[in-house]
N, C-alpha and C positions, 0 to 999 in steps of 0.2 A: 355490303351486308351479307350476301349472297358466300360471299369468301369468309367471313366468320363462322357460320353454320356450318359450314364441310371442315374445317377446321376443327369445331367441339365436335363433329360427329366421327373423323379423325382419330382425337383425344380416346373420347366413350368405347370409341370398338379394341383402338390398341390396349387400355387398360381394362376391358374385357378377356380380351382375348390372350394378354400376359396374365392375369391374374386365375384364368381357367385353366394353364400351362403350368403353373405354378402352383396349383392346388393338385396336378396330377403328379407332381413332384414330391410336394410337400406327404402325400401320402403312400409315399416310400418310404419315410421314414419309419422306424420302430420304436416310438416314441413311448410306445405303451412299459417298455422295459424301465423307463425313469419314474412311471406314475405309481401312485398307490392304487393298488386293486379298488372298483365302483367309483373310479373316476370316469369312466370313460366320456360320460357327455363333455367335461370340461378339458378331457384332450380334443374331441372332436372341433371343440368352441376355440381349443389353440392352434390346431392346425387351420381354422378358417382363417384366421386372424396373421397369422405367420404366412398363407397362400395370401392375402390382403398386401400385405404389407410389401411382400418381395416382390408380387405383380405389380404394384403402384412404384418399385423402384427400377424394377426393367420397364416396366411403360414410361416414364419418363425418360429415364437414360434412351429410349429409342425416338421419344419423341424429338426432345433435344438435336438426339443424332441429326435426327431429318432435318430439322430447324438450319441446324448450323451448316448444312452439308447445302443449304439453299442459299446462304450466306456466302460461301465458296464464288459466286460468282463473281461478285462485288472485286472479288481480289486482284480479277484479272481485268479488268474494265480502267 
């Protein structure tokens, strides 16, 4: 039981912490040059959503990594 809670907590911090990485990336972009002038809230609302998105797929992709890289053992046994 004990090994499932550090697991979700694991999870929560990697997709945290990819997705706060990702939002400082994301706002590199110069997005504003494709919007029409007095959009700006709804670029704001797209660059959250695009930081969401990619940190949910580098946090995965790394969780996995780890997953499978613990699975490695199995192979030599």
């Amino acid at each position: 039981m004990k090994d499932l809670g550090i697991g979700a907590l694991i999870r929560i911090i990697t997709y945290l912490v990819t997705i706060a990485y990702s939002f400082k990336v994301v706002k590199c972009l110069a997005l504003e040059k494709f919007i029409r002038k007095g959009k700006t809230n709804e670029v704001k609302i797209l660059l959250i959503f695009i930081a969401i998105s990619l940190g949910y797929l580098v946090g995965q992709f790394l969780i996995n990594l780890m997953y499978y890289s613990m699975l490695l053992k199995w192979l030599f046994i």
